[in-house]
C-alpha positions as CSV (number, residue, x, y, z in Angstrom):
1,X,177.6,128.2,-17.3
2,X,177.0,130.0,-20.4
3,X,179.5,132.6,-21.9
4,X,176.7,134.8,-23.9
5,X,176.7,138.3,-24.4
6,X,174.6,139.7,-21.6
7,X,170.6,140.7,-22.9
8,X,169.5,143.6,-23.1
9,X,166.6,145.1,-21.8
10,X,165.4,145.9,-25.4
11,X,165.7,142.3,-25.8
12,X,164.0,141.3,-23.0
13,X,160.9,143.4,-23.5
14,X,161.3,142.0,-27.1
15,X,161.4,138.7,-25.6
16,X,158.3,138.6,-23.1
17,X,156.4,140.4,-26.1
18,X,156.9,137.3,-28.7
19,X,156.0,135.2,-25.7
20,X,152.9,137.6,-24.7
21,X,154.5,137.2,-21.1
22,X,154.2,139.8,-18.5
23,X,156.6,141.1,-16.3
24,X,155.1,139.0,-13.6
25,X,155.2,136.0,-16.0
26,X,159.0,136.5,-16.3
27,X,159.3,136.9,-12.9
28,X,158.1,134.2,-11.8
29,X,159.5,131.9,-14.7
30,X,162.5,132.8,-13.8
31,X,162.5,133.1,-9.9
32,X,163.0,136.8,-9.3
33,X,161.5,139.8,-7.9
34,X,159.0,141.5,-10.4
35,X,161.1,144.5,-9.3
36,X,164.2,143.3,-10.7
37,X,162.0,142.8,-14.0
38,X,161.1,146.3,-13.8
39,X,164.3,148.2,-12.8
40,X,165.8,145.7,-15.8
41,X,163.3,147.1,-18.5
42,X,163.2,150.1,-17.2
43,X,166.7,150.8,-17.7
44,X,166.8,152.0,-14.3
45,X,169.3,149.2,-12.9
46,X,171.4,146.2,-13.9
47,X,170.5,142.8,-12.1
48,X,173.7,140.8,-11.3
49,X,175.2,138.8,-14.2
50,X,173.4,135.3,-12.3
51,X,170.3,137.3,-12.2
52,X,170.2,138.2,-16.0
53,X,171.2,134.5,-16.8
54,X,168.4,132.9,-15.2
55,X,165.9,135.3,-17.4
56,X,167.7,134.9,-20.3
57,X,167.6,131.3,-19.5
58,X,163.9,130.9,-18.8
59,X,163.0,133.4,-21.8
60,X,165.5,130.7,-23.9
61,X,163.4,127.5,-22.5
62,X,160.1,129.3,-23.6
63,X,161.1,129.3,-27.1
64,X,162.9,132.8,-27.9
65,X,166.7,132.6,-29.6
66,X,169.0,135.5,-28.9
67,X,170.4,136.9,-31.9
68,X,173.9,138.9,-31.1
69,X,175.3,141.8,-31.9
70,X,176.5,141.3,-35.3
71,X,177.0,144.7,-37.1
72,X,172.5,144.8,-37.4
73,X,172.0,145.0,-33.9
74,X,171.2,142.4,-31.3
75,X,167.6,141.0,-31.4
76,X,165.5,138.1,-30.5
77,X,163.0,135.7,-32.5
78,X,160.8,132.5,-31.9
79,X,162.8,129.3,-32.3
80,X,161.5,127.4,-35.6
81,X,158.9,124.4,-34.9
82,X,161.4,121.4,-34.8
């Protein structure tokens, strides 16, 4: 299991937006309720630490890199063509 720091929702919108995903996209990618997307973004509730894994997770496999907190704010960008 992974020990990273937890996303944000800033960095999931961020995320879904380099990916040009929808919330449904997500939601499906990662095998949750498009409500739990929502609530998420929407700052209106905090999904279970599982549950924000296996966005993170599925946002990670799509080709977005989490950049952490590190004194400029945490972030997201496309992983370099390998």
């Amino acid at each position: 299991m992974s020990h990273d720091p937890a996303m944000t929702p800033a960095q999931c919108r961020a995320a879904r937006g380099l990916l040009k995903w929808t919330q449904d996209d997500l939601a499906r990618e990662a095998a949750v309720s498009i409500v739990t997307v929502r609530n998420f973004e929407n700052e209106k509730s905090a999904p279970q630490r599982a549950t924000l894994e296996v966005m993170r997770r599925a946002l990670s496999g799509a080709g977005v890199d989490f950049i952490p907190e590190n004194g400029g704010g945490a972030g997201v960008r496309l992983k370099g063509a390998r």
